[in-house]
mmCIF file of the C-alpha atoms, coordinates in Angstrom:
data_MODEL
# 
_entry.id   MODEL 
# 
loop_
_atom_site.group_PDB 
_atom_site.id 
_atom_site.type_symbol 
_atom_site.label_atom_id 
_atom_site.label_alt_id 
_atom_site.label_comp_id 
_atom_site.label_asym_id 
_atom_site.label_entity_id 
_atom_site.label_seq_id 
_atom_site.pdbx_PDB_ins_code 
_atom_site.Cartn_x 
_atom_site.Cartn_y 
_atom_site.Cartn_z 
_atom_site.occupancy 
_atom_site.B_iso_or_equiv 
_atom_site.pdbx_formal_charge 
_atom_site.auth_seq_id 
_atom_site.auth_comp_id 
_atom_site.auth_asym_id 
_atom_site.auth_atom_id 
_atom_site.pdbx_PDB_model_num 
ATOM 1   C CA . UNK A 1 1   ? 127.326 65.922 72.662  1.00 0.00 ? 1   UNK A CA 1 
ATOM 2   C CA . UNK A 1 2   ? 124.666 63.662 72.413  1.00 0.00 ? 2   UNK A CA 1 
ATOM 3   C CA . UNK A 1 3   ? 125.133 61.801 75.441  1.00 0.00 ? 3   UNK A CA 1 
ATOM 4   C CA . UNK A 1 4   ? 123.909 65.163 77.019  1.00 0.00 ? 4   UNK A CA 1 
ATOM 5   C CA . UNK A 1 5   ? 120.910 65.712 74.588  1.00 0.00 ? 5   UNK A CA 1 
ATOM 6   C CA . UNK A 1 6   ? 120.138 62.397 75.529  1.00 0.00 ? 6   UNK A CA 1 
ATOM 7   C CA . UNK A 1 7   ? 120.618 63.150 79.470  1.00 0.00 ? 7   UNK A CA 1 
ATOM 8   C CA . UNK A 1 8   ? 118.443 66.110 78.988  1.00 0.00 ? 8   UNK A CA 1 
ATOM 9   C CA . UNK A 1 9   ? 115.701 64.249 76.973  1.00 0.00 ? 9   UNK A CA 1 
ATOM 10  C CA . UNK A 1 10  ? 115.810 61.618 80.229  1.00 0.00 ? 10  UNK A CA 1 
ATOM 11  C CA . UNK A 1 11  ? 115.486 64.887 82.800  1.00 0.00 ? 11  UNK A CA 1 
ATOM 12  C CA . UNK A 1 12  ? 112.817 66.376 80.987  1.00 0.00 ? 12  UNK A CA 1 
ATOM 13  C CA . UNK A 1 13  ? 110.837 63.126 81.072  1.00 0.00 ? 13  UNK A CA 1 
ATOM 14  C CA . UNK A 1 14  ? 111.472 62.446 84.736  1.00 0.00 ? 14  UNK A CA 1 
ATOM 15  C CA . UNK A 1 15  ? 109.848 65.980 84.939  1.00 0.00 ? 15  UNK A CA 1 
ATOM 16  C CA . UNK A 1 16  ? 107.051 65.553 83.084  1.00 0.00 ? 16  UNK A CA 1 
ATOM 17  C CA . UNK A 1 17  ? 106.443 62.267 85.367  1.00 0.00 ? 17  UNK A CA 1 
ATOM 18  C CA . UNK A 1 18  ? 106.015 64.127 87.987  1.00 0.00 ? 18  UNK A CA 1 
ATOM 19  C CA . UNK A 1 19  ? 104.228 67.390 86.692  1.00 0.00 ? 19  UNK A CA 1 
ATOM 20  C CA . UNK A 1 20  ? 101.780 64.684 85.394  1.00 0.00 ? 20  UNK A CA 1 
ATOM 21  C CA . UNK A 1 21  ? 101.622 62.981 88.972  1.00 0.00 ? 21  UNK A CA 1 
ATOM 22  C CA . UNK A 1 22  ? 101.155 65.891 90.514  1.00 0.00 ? 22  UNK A CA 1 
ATOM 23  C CA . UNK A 1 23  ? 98.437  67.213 88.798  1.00 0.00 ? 23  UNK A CA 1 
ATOM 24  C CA . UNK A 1 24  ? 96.569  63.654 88.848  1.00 0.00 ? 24  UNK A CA 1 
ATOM 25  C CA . UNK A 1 25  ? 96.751  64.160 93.082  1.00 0.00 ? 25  UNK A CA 1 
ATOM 26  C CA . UNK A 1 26  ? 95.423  67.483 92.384  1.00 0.00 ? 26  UNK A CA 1 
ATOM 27  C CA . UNK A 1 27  ? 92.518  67.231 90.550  1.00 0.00 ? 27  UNK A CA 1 
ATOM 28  C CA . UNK A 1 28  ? 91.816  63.750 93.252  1.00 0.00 ? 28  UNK A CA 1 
ATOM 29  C CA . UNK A 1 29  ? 92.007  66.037 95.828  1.00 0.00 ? 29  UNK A CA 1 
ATOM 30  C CA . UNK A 1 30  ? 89.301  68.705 94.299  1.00 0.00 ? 30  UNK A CA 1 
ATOM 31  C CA . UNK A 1 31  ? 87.850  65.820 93.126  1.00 0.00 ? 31  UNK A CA 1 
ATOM 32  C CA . UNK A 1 32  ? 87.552  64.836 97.037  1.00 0.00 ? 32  UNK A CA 1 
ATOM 33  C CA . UNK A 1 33  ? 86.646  68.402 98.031  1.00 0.00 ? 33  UNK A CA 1 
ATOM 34  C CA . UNK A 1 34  ? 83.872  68.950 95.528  1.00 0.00 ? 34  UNK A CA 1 
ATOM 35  C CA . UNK A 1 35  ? 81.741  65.990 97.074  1.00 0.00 ? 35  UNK A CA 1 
ATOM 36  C CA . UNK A 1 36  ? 82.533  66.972 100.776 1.00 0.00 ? 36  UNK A CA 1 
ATOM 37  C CA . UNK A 1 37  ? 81.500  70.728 99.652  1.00 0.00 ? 37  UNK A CA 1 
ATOM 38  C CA . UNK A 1 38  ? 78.439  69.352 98.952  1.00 0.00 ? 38  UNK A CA 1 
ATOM 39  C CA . UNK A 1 39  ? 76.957  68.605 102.743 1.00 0.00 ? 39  UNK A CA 1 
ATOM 40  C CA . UNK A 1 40  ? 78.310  71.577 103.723 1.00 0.00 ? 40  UNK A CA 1 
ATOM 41  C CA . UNK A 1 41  ? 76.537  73.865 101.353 1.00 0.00 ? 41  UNK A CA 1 
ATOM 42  C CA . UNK A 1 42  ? 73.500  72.947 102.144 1.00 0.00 ? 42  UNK A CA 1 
ATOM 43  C CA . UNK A 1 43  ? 73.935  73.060 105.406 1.00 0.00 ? 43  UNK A CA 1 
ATOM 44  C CA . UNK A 1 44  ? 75.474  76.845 104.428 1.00 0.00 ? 44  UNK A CA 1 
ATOM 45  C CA . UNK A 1 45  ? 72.208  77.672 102.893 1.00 0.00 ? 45  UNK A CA 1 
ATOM 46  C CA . UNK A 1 46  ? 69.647  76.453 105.256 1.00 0.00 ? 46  UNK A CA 1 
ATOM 47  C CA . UNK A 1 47  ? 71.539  78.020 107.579 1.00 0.00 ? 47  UNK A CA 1 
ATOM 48  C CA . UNK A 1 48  ? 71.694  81.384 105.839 1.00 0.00 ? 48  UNK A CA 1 
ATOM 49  C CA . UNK A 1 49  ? 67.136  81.322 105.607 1.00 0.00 ? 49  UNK A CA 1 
ATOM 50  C CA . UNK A 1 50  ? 66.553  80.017 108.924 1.00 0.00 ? 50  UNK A CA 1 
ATOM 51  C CA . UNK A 1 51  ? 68.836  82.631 110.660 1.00 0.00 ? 51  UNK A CA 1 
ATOM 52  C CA . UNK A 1 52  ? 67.382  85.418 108.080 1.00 0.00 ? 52  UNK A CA 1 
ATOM 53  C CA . UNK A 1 53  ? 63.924  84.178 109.443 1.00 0.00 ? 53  UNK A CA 1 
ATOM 54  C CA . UNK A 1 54  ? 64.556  83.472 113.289 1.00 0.00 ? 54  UNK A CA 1 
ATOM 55  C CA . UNK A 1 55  ? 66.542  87.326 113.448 1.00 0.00 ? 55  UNK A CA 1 
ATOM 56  C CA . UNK A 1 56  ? 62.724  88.543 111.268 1.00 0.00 ? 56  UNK A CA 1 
ATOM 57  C CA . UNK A 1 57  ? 59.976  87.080 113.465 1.00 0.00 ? 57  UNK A CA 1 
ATOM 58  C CA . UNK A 1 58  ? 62.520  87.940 116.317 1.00 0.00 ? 58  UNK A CA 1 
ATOM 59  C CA . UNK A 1 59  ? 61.554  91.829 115.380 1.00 0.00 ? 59  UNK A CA 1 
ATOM 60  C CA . UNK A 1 60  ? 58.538  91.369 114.492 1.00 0.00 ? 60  UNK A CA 1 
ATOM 61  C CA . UNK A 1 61  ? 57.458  89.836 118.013 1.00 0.00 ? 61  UNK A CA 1 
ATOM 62  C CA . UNK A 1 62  ? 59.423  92.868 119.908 1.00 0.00 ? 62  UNK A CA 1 
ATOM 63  C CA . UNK A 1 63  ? 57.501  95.281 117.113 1.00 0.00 ? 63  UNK A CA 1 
ATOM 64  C CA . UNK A 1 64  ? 54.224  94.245 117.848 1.00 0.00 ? 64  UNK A CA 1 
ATOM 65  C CA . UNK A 1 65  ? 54.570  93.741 121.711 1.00 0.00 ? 65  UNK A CA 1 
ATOM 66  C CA . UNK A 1 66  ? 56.186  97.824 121.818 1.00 0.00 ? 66  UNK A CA 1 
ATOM 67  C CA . UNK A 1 67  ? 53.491  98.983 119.532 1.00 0.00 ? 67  UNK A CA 1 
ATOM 68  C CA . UNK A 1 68  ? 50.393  96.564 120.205 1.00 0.00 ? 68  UNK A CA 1 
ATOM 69  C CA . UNK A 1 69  ? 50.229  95.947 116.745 1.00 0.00 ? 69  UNK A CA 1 
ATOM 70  C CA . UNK A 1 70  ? 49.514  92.329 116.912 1.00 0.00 ? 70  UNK A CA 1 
ATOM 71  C CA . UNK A 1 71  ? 50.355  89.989 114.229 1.00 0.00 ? 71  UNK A CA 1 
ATOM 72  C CA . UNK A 1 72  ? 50.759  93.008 111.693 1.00 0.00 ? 72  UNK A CA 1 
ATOM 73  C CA . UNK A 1 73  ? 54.649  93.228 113.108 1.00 0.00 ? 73  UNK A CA 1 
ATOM 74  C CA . UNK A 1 74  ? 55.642  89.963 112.924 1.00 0.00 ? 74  UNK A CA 1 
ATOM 75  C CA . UNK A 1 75  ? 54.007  89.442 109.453 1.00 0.00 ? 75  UNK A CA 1 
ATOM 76  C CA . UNK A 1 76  ? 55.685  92.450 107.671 1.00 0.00 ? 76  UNK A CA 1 
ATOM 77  C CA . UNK A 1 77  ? 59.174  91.637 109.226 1.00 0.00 ? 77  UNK A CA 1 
ATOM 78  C CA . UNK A 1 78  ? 58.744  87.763 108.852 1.00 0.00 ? 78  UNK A CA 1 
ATOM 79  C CA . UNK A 1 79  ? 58.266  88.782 104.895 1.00 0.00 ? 79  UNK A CA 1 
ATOM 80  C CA . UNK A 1 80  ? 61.615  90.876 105.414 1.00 0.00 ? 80  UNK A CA 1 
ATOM 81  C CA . UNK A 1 81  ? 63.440  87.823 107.136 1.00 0.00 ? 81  UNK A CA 1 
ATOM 82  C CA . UNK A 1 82  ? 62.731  85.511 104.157 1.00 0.00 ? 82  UNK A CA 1 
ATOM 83  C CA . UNK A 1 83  ? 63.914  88.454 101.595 1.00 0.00 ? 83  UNK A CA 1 
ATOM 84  C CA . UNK A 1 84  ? 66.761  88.891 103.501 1.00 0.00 ? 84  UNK A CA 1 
ATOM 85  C CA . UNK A 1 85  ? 67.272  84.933 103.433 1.00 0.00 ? 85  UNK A CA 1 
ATOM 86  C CA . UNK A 1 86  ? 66.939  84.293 100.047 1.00 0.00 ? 86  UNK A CA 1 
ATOM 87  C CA . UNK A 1 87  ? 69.039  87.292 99.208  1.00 0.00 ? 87  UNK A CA 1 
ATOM 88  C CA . UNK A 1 88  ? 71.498  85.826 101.000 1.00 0.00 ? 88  UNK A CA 1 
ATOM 89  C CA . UNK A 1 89  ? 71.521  82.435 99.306  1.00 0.00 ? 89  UNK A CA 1 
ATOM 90  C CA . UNK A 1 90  ? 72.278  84.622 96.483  1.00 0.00 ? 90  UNK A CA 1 
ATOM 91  C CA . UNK A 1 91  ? 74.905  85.929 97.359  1.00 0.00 ? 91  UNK A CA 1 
ATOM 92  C CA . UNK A 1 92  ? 76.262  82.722 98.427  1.00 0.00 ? 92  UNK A CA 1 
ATOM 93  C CA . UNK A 1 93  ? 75.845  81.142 94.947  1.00 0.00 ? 93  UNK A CA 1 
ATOM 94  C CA . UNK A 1 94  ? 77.199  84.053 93.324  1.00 0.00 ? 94  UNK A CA 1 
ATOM 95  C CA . UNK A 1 95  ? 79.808  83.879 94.964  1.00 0.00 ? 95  UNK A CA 1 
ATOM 96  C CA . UNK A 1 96  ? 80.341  79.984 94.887  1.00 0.00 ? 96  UNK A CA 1 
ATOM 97  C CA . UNK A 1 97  ? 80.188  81.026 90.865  1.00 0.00 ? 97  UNK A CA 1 
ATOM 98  C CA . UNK A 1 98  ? 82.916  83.009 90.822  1.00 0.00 ? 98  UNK A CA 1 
ATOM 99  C CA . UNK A 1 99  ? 84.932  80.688 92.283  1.00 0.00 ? 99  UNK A CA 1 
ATOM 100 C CA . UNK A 1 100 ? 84.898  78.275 89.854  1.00 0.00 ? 100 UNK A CA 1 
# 
């Protein structure tokens, strides 16, 4: 009888070995990911106002040669690119948020 308690006290151990081991590789590897994240966020984000601004003056340009409403166009819609830019970069960190 107690040679099994004691076989089971040995198995557990051996388990918790490697439940410990495993979640030491674990929180290396997020460890790893959280400092390569960090590159490609910002690259995330500048990409997200620079699009929202190219795809704005982009519009704005066709506006105001359509209309002849020179610069008026490509004002207004360059103000809409950089709301639409920044709201994106909110959405991004919300979202980056709520994963963690």
């Amino acid at each position: 009888m107690i040679n099994k308690i004691n076989y089971k006290n040995k198995k557990l151990e051996e388990l918790n070995k490697k439940i410990d081991k495993i979640k030491t590789n674990n929180s290396e590897k997020l460890n790893n990911k959280v400092s390569q994240s960090g590159a490609s966020f910002g690259f995330k984000i500048s990409t997200e106002i620079i699009a929202a601004l190219v795809v704005g003056v982009g519009i704005g340009l066709i506006v105001d040669n359509y209309f002849n409403t020179k610069p008026f166009g490509l004002i207004i819609f360059f103000i809409f690119g950089a709301f639409a830019g920044f709201l994106n970069v909110y959405r991004v960190m919300r979202r980056i948020e709520k994963q963690r």
